[in-house]
C-alpha positions in Angstrom: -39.4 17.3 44.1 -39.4 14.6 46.5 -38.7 11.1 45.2 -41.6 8.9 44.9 -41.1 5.4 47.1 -43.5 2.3 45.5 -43.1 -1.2 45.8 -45.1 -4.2 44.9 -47.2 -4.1 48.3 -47.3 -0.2 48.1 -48.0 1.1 44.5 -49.0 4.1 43.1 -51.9 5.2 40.8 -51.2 6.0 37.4 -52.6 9.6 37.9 -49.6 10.4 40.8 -46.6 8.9 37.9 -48.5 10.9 35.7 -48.8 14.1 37.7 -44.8 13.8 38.4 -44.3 12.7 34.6 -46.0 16.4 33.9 -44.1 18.0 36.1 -40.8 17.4 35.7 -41.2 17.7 31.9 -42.7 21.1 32.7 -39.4 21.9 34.6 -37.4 21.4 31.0 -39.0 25.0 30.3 -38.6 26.5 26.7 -35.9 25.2 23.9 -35.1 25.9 20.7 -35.3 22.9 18.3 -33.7 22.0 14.8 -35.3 19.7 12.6 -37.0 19.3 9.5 -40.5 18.9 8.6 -41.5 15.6 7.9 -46.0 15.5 8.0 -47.6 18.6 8.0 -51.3 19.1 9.2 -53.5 21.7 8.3 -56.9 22.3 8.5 -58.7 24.9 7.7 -61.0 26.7 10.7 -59.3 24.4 13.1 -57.1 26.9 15.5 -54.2 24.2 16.5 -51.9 23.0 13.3 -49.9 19.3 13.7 -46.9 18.3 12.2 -43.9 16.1 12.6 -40.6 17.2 13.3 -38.1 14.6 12.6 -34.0 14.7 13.1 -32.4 14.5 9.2 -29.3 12.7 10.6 -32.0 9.9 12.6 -34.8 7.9 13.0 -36.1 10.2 15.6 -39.1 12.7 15.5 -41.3 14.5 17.8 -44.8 15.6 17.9 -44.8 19.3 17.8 -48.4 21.5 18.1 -48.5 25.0 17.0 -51.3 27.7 17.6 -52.7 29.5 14.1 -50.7 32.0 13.0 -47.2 31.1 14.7 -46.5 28.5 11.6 -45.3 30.5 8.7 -47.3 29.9 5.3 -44.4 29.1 3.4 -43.3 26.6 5.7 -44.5 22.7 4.4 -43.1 18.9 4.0 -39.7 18.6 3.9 -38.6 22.6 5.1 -36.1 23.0 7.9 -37.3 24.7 10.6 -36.2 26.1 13.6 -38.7 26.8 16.2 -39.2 27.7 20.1 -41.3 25.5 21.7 -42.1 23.8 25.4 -43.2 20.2 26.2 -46.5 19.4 27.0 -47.5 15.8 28.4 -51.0 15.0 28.3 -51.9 13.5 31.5 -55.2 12.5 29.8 -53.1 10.0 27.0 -50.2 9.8 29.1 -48.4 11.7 25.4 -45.9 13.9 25.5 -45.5 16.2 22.7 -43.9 20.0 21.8 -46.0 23.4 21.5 -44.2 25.9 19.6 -44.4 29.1 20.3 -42.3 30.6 17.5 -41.4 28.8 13.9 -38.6 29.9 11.6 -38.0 28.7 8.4 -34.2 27.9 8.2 -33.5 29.6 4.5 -31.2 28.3 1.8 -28.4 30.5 2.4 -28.2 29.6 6.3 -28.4 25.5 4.9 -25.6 26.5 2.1 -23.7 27.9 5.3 -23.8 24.6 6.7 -23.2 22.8 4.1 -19.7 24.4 3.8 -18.9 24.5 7.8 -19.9 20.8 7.5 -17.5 20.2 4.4 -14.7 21.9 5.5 -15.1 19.5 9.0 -15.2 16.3 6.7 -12.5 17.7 4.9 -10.0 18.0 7.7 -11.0 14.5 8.8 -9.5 13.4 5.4 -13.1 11.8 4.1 -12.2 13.5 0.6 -8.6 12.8 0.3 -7.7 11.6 -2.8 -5.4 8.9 -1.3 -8.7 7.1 0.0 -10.5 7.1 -3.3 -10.3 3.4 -4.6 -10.4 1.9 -8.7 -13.0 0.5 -9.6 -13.1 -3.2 -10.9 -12.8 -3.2 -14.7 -15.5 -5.9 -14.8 -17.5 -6.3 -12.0 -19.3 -9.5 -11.0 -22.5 -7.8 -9.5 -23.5 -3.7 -9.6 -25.2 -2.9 -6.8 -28.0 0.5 -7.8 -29.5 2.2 -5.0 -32.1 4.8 -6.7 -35.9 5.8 -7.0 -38.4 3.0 -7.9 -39.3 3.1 -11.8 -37.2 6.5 -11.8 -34.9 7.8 -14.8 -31.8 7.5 -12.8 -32.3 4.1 -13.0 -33.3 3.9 -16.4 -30.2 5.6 -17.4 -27.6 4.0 -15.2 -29.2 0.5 -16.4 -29.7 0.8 -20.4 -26.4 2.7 -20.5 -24.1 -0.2 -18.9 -26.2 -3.1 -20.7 -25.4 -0.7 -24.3 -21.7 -1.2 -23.2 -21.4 -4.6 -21.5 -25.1 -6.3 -22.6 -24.4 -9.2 -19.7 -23.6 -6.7 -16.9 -25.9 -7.8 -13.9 -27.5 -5.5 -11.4 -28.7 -5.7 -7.5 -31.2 -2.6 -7.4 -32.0 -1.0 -4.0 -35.2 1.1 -4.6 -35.4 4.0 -1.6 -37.0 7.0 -1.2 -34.4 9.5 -3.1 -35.6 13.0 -1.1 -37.8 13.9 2.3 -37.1 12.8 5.7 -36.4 9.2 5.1 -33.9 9.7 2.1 -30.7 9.1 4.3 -32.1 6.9 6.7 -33.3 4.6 3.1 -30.0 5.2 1.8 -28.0 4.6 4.3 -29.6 1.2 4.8 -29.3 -0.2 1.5 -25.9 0.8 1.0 -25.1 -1.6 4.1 -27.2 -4.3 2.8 -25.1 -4.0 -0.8 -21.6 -3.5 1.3 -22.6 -7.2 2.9 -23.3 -9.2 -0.5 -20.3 -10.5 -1.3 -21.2 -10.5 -5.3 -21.9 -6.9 -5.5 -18.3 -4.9 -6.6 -19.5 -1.7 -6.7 -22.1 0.4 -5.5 -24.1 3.4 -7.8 -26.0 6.0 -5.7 -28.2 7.3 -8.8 -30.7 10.4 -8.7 -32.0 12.7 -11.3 -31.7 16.6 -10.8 -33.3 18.7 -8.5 -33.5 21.6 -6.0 -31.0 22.5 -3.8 -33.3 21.4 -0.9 -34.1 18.3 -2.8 -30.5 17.4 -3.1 -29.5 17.8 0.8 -30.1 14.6 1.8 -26.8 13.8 -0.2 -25.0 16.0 1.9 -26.0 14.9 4.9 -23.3 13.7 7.1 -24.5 10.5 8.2 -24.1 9.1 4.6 -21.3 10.8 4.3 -19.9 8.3 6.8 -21.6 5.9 5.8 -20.2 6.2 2.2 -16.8 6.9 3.9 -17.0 3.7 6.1 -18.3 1.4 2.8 -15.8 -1.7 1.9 -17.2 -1.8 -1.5 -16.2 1.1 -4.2 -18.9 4.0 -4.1 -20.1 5.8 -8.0 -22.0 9.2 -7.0 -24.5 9.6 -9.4 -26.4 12.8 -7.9 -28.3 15.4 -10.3 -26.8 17.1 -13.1 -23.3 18.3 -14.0 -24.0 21.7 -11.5 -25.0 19.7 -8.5 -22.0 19.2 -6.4 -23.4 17.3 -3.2 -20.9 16.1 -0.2 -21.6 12.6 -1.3 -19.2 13.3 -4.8 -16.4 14.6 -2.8 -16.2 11.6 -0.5 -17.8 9.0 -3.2 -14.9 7.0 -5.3 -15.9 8.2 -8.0 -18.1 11.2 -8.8 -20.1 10.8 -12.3 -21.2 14.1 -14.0 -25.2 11.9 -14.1 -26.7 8.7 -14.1 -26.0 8.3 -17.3 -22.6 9.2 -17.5 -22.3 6.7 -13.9 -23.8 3.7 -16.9 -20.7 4.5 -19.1 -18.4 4.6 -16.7 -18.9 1.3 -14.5 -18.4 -1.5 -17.3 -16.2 -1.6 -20.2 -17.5 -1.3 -23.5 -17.7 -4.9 -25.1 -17.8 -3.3 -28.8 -14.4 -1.3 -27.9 -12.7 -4.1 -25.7 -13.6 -6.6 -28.9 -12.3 -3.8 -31.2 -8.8 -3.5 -29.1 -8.2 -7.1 -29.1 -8.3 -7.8 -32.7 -6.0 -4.7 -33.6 -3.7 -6.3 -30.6 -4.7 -9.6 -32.9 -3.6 -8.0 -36.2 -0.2 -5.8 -34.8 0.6 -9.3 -33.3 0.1 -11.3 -36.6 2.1 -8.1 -38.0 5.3 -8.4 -36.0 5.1 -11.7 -36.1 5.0 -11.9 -39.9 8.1 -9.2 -39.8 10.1 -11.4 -37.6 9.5 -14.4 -40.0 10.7 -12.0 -42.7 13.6 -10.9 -40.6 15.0 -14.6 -40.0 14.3 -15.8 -43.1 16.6 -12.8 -45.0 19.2 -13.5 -42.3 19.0 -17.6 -43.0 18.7 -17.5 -46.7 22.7 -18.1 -47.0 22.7 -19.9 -43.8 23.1 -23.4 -45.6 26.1 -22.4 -47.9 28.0 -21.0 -44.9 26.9 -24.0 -43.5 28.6 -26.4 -45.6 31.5 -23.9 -45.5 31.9 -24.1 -41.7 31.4 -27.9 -41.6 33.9 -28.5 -44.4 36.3 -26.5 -42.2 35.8 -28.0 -39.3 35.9 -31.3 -40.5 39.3 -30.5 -42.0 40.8 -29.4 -38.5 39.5 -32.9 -37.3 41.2 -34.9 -39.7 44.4 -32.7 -39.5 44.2 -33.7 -35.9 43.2 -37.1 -36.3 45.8 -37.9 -38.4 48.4 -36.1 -36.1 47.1 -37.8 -33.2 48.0 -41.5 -34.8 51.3 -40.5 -35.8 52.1 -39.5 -32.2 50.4 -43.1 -31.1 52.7 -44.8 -33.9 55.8 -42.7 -32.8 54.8 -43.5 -29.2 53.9 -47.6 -29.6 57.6 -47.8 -31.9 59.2 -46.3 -28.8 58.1 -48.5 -26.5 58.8 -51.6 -28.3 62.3 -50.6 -29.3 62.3 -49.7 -25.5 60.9 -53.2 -24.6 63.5 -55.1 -27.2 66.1 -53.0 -26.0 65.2 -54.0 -22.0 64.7 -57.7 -23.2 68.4 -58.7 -24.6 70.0 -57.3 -21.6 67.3 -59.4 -19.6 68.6 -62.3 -21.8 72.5 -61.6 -21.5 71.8 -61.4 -18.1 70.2 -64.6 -17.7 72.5 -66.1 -20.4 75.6 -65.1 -17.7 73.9 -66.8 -15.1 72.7 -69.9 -16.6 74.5 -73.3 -16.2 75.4 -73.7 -19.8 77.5 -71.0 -19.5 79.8 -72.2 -16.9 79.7 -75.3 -18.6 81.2 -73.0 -22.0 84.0 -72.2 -19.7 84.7 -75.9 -19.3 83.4 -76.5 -16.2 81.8 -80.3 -16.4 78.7 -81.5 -13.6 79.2 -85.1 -11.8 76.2 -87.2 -11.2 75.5 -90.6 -9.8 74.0 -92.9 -11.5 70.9 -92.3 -9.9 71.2 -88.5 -10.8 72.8 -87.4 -7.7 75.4 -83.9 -8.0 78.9 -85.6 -6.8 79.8 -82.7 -4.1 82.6 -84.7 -2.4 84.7 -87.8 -3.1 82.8 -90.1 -0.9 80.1 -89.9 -2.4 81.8 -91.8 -6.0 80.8 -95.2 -5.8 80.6 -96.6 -9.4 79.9 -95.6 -12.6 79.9 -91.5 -13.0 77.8 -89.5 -15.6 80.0 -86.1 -16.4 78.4 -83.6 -18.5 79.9 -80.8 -20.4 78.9 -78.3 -22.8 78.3 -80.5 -25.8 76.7 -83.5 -24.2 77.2 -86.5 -21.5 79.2 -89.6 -21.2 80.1 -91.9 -18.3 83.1 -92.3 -16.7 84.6 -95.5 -14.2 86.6 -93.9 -11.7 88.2 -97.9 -11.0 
């Protein structure tokens, strides 16, 4: 097909993109397409049936057209179809849409098939290890719900937690719960709730149902999605039988909504209960140990005394023994100090003038007090003293 060449001075009609739109989707030939079901037109006498053929894992559907008698009765909203089919673009609304040419209805035991290829996929990825399953908090600031509008699930999940906690608060996400847009609506509120901060945990509530009703919860887009959540996950999916992908990977799988209402908040009545018997088996023990002190004090006084008297008596003993050694030691040194004193005073007595005048030795002065050293220096009177006293001499 040779490539078209336009520009803004040399366009081309609508009719010639239109014409090459046709035929190069024409070229795409015959496919076989998965998907589920998701509007359904019938009208009776018309010989063309409509319907809607949307991807379960995305946003994304087609138009697909199919002749009367290629769609299979049983086939309605919500089945999961295979089918054969070409694309047809309308040159006339510029539309491009699918006409089957063959329709199978994909049965349940094919979708059980995949559910368990897909399981044992997210399994060796580690989505359902236990090792990534967190606790959940004991009392959570906000619960975030995502379940059916005015359904039972909610109902249940709800009046179940306020029975046990009656202040327990609640951010409720109301989706569609089965059909095509299940996972997409689930998927989305479970980000919004993963972004507020106040929400602590997460409850993905839904009654029972079908198999079929219950696939969306094994789809693997919220199995991710669940996976790849910050916040703690509750399944809350059907009845005790139902086993969906989204309780293997969820933090917590509870057996139904109800039981998910039991298990998310404490029970006040049983928390109140617990801390008064911790209040009375404290008040017990410490009554006991009161008891215990008080038999091992009752003859504390007595051997009180006893002790005090003793050790009193130890400190007089060494008081006392302590002075004597200070008396013994202040005599000592005195007798020392006397001793140390009279030979300081013979000593200075054997040195001191008096006693060389006791040997008879006599000291010459002037008369104006001058120590006669040689003869020339007598001239006059003469004062001689001797040991007992003075008296003057005339040397003429």
């Amino acid at each position: 097909m040779a490539r078209l060449t336009t520009s803004a001075d040399a366009p081309v009609p609508v009719r010639v993109v239109a014409l090459r739109l046709g035929e190069w989707i024409a070229r795409l030939g015959e496919i076989w397409v998965d998907g589920q079901v998701a509007q359904l037109n019938r009208r009776p006498g018309m010989a063309t049936q409509f319907l809607t053929l949307r991807d379960p894992d995305a946003n994304v559907s087609l138009s697909v057209t199919c002749p009367r008698g290629v769609l299979p009765d049983a086939v309605g909203e919500g089945s999961r179809v295979v089918l054969r089919a070409r694309p047809d673009f309308w040159l006339e609304r510029g539309t491009l849409s699918m006409r089957a040419l063959e329709v199978r209805q994909v049965g349940l035991g094919e979708l059980l098939a995949r559910l368990e290829a897909l399981k044992r996929l997210l399994a060796a990825e580690g989505l359902f290890a236990s090792t990534r399953k967190r606790p959940l908090p004991f009392l959570p600031r906000r619960i975030g719900l995502i379940t059916g509008r005015a359904s039972a699930a909610e109902r249940d999940v709800v009046e179940n937690a306020h029975r046990r906690l009656p202040g327990a608060r609640f951010r409720v996400e109301n989706v569609a719960m089965q059909g095509t847009n299940a996972v997409t609506e689930v998927v989305d509120a479970l980000s919004r709730l993963d972004r507020d901060p106040e929400v602590e945990i997460v409850v993905i509530a839904r009654g029972g149902g079908s198999v079929e009703d219950l696939l969306p919860f094994s789809n693997e887009s919220l199995v991710r999605a669940v996976a790849d959540a910050r916040t703690p996950v509750v399944s809350a999916i059907g009845h005790e039988t139902d086993t969906p992908l989204l309780d293997l990977v969820a933090d917590l799988a509870a057996s139904t909504p109800t039981d998910a209402g039991k298990r998310i908040v404490p029970d006040l009545a049983d928390e109140l209960g617990e801390i008064a018997a911790l209040r009375r088996r404290s008040r017990a023990f410490v009554h006991a140990r009161i008891d215990r002190e008080t038999e091992v004090t009752a003859g504390l006084p007595q051997r009180l005394r006893h002790t005090v008297r003793q050790r009193l008596a130890r400190e007089v003993d060494e008081i006392a023994a302590a002075r004597d050694r200070c008396r013994r030691r202040v005599a000592a040194l005195v007798e020392q100090s006397r001793a140390d004193l009279g030979h300081l005073r013979a000593r200075v007595r054997t040195l001191s003038p008096q006693a060389t005048l006791e040997r008879g030795y006599a000291v010459v002065r002037t008369d104006d007090g001058t120590v006669v050293r040689e003869p020339a220096q007598v001239d006059g009177r003469l004062r001689v003293r001797v040991a007992r006293g003075e008296f003057e001499v005339d040397p003429a």
